[in-house]
C-alpha positions in Angstrom: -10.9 18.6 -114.8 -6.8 19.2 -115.8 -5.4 20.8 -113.1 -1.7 22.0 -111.3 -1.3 23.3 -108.3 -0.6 26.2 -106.3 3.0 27.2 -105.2 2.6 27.4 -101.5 5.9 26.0 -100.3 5.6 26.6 -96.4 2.8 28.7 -95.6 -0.7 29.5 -97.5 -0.6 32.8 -98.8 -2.3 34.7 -101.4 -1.2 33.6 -104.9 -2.5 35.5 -108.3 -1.5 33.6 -111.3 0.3 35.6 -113.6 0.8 34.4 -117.2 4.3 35.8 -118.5 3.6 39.4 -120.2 6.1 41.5 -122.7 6.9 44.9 -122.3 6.2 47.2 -124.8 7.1 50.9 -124.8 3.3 51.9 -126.2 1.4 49.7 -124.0 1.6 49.1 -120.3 2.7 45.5 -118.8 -1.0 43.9 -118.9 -2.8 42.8 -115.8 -2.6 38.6 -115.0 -5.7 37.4 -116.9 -7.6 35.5 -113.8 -9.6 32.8 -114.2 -13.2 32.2 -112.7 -14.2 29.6 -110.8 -15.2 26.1 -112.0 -17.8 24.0 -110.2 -19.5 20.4 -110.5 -22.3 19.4 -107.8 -23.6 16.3 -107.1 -26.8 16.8 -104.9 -29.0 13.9 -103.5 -32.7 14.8 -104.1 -35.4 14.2 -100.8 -36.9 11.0 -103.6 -33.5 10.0 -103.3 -32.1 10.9 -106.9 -28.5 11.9 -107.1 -27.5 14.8 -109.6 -24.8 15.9 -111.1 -25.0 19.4 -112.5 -21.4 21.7 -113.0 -21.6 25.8 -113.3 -19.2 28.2 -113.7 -20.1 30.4 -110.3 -21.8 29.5 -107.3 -25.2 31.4 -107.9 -25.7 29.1 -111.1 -25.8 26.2 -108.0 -28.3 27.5 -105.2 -31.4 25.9 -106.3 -29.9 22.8 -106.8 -28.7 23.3 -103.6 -31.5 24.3 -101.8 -33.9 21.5 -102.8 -31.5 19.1 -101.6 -30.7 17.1 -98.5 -26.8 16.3 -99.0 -24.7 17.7 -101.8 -21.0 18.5 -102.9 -19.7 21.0 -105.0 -15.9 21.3 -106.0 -14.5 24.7 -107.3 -11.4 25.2 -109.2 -10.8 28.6 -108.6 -7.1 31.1 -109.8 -7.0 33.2 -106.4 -7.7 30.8 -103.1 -8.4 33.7 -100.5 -10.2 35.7 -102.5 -13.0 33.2 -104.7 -12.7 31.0 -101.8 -13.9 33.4 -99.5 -16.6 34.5 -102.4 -17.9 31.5 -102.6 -17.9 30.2 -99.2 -19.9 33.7 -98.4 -22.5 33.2 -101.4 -23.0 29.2 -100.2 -24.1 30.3 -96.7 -20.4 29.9 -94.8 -18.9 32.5 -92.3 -17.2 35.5 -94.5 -14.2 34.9 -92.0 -13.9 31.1 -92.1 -11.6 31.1 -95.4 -9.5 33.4 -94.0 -9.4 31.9 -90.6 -8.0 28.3 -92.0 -5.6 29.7 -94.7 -3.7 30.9 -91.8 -2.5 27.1 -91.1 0.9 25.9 -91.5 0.0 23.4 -94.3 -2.8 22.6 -92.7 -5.8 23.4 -90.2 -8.8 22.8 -88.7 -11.6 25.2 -87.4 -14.9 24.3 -85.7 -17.6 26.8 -85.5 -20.4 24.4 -84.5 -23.0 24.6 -87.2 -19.8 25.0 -89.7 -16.1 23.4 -90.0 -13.4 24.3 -91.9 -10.5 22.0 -92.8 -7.5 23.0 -94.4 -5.2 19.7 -95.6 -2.3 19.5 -97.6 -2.2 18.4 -101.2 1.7 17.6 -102.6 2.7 17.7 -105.8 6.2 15.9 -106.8 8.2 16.4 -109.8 11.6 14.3 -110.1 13.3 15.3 -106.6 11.2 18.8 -106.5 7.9 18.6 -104.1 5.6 21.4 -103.2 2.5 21.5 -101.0 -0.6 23.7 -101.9 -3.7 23.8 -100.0 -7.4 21.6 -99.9 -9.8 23.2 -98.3 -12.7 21.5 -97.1 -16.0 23.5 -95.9 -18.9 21.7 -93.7 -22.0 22.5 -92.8 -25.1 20.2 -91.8 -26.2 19.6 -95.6 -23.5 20.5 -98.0 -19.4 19.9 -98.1 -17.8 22.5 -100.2 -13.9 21.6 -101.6 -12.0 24.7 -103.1 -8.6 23.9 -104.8 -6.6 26.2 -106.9 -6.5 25.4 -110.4 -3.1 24.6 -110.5 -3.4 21.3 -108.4 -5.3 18.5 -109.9 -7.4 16.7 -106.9 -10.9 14.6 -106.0 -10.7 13.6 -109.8 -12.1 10.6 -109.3 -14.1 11.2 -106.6 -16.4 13.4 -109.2 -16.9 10.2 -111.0 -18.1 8.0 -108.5 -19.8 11.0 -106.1 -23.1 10.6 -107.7 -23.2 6.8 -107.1 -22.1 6.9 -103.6 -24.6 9.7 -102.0 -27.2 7.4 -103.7 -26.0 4.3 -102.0 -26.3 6.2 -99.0 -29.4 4.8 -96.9 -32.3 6.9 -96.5 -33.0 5.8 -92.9 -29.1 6.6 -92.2 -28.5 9.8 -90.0 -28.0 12.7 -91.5 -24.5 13.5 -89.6 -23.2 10.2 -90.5 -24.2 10.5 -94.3 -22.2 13.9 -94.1 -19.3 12.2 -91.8 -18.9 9.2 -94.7 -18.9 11.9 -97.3 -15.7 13.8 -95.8 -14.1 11.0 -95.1 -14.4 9.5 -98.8 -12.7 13.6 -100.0 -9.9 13.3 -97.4 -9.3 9.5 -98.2 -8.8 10.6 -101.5 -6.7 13.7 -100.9 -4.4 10.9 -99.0 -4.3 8.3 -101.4 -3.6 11.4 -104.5 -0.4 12.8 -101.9 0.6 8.8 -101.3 1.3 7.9 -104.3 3.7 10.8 -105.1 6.0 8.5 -102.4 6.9 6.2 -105.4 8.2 8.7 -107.0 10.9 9.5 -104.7 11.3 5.5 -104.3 12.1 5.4 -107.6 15.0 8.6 -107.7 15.9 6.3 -104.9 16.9 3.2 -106.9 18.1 5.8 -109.5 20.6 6.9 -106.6 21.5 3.9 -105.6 22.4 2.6 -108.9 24.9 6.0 -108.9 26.4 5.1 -105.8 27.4 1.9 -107.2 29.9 3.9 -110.0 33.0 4.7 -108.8 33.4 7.6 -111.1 30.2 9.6 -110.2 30.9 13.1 -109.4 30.7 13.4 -105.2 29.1 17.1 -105.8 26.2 15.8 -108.1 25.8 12.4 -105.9 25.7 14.8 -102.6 23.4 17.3 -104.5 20.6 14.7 -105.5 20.8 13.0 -102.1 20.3 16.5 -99.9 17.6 16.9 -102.4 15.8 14.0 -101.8 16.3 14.2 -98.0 14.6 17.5 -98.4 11.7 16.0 -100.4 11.4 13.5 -97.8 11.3 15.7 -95.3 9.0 18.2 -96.6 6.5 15.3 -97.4 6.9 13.9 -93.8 6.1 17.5 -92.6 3.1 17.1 -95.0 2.1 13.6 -93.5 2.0 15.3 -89.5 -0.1 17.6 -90.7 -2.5 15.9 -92.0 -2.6 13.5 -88.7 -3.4 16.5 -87.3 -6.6 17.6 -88.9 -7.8 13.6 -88.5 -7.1 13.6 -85.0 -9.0 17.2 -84.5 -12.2 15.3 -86.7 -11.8 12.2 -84.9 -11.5 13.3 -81.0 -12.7 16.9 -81.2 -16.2 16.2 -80.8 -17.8 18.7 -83.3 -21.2 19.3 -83.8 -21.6 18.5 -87.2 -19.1 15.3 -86.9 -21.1 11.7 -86.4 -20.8 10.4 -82.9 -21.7 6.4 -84.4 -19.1 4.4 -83.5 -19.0 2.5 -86.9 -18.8 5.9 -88.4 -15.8 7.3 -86.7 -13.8 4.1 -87.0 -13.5 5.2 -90.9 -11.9 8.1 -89.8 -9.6 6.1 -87.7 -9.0 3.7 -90.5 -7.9 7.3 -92.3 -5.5 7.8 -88.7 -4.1 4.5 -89.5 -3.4 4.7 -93.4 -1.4 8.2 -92.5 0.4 6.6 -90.0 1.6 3.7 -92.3 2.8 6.7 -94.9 4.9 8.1 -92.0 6.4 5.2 -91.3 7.2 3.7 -95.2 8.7 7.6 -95.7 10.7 7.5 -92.3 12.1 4.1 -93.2 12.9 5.8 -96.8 14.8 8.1 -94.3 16.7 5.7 -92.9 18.0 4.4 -96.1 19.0 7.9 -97.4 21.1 8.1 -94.2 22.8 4.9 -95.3 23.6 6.4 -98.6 24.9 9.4 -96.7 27.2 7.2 -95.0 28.1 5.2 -97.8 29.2 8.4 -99.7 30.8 9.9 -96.4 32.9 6.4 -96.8 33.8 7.0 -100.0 34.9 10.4 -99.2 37.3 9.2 -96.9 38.8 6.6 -99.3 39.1 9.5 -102.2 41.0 11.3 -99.3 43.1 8.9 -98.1 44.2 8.0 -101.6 45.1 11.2 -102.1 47.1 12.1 -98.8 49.0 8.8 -99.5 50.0 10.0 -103.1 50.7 13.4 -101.2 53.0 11.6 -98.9 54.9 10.1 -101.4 55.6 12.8 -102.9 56.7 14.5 -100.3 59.1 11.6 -98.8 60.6 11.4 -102.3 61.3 15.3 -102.8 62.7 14.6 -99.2 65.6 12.5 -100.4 65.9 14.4 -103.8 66.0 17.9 -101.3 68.6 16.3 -98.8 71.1 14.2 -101.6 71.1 17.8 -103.2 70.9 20.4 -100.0 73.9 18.6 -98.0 76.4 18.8 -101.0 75.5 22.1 -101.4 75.8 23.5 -98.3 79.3 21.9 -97.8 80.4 23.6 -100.6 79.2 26.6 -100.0 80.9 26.9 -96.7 84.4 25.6 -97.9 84.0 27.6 -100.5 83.3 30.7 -98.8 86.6 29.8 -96.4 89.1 29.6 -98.6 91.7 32.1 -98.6 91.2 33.4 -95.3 93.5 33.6 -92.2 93.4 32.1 -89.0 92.1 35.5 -87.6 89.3 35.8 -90.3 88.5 32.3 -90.1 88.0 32.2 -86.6 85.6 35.4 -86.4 83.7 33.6 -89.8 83.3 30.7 -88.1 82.0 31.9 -84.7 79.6 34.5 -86.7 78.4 31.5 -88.6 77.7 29.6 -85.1 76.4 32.5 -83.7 73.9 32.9 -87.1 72.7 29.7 -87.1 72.1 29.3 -83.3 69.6 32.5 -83.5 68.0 31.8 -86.6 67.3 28.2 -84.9 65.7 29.8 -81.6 64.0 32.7 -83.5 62.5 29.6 -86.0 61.4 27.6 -82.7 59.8 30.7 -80.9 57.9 31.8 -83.3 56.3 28.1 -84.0 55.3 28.2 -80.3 53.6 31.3 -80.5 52.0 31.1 -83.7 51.0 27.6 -84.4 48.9 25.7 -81.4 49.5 22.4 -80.9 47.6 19.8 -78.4 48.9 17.6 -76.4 46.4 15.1 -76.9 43.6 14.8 -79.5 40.2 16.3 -79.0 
């Protein structure tokens, strides 16, 4: 099953997808084509017989379903609120129940005693660009339904080996624990899909590291690609909490349909532990991104400081040039201007020149206080 997924950056919403259409001025824009669901079941008979059957809608499913004891049945479906809730409603499950958990932030987890609904995260990552779309699990005493859009490709493998495992399952086992080890196996593998997209970002990690090494990288792309992978991070990390969530709900909210073996709720605690590792490996991933911030905040300040030194000399050497030229000039400017007058006239020039440059001086110095504020120490 080839799959993408859904475009549900923050919050679960309602998407449609809409294939790109041309405008004509004798035909209307056409409606998004939408795709019907896709199934594959793998039932476990009473003799103990697994089967594996796929349909493309859930009524094609209901007597497989009904002369079994434990099955699962994946759907691929184009419009998650509105198949979901179709099929959860033809398989047995609360109308509402979809509804209820798409309501999450990224994830959620609703118990309804004879029925649970789980809502978990699954990320998607593409170079530095990550997006989250949602999983949702549906429980109920014999069956565990998984709906996914068809743009996210998940519990691939799982399908492979399903039939094989609810075999292996012994008959003398519980029937809440067979159901328990069966949603742990689908969220294990949810995890292990979203945990590997960490690599990726490791790897535009050494690829960043590698451009802070050249001198000559441009500080706007550098800054650009490490925001961008902070916010990756981030967004995944946000993913990770969530998903602790739902485990810790499963593993200490004592629901009905959840095993109460000890043995059997340790694998769920094993799940608990594995999340707990990602959070740590992406927060230490984190930590090294800081570094790099600081590292290019460093090289900031030497690209500055190089420059304000240039600036300086410049300045002290338009300095000399200003004075060696100014001080001539002014000299002859004012013997200049005093030739040919008499004592009288020189006198008055000279005291209106004294007079001139005395205000101009004050009026210069006022206006510096008034308009430009400067402390007396630094802040």
């Amino acid at each position: 099953m080839g799959q993408k997924d859904i475009d549900t950056p923050h919050k679960v919403t309602k998407v449609i997808i809409e294939p790109k259409t041309e405008k004509t001025s004798e035909k209307p824009e056409s409606r998004p084509l939408e795709v019907g669901p896709r199934a594959i079941c793998v039932a476990l008979a009473p003799n103990g017989k697994a089967i594996k059957v796929t349909a493309n809608n859930p009524a094609e499913l209901i007597s497989t379903l009904q002369s079994s004891t434990l099955a699962w049945v994946n759907f691929v479906v184009s419009d998650l609120e509105k198949d979901g809730t179709e099929i959860a409603v033809k398989l047995g499950y609360s109308e509402s129940l979809v509804r209820t958990i798409l309501k999450g932030y990224y994830a959620s987890f609703e118990d309804r005693d004879t029925e649970i609904g789980i809502m978990v995260p699954a990320v998607k990552i593409s170079g530095l660009e990550i997006e989250s779309f949602p999983l949702l699990v549906l429980v109920r005493k014999d069956l565990i339904v998984t709906i996914h859009s068809s743009e996210v490709e998940r519990l691939v493998l799982f399908s492979r080996y399903a039939d094989g495992l609810i075999r292996k399952l012994p008959p003398t086992m519980p029937q809440l624990d067979k159901l328990t080890l069966m949603l742990v196996r689908i969220l294990d593998e949810n995890n292990t899909h979203n945990f590997e997209h960490l690599r990726e970002i490791e790897e535009q990690a050494d690829a960043m590291s590698k451009m802070l090494l050249d001198p000559s990288a441009g500080r706007m792309e550098v800054g650009r690609n490490i925001y961008q992978m902070k916010h990756a991070l981030i967004t995944y990390l946000n993913n990770l909490w969530r998903t602790l969530d739902v485990l810790n709900s499963l593993r200490f909210g004592d629901a009905q349909l959840v095993s109460d073996d000890p043995k059997t709720l340790a694998r769920v605690g094993l799940l608990v532990e594995d999340v707990n590792r990602q959070i740590a490996l992406s927060e230490h991933m984190s930590e090294v991104l800081a570094s790099g911030l600081e590292v290019l905040q460093a090289l900031y300040n030497n690209q500055l400081q190089v420059m304000n030194n240039r600036f300086a000399l410049t300045m002290t050497w338009l300095t000399i040039l200003g004075t060696a030229v100014l001080v001539p000039n002014t000299l002859a400017t004012i013997f200049g201007s005093m030739a040919g007058l008499s004592s009288s006239e020189l006198f008055f020039y000279l005291f209106i020149l004294t007079i001139s440059t005395v205000n101009a001086t004050v009026l210069a110095w006022w206006w510096v206080m008034r308009k430009v504020h400067i402390t007396k120490s630094p802040m």
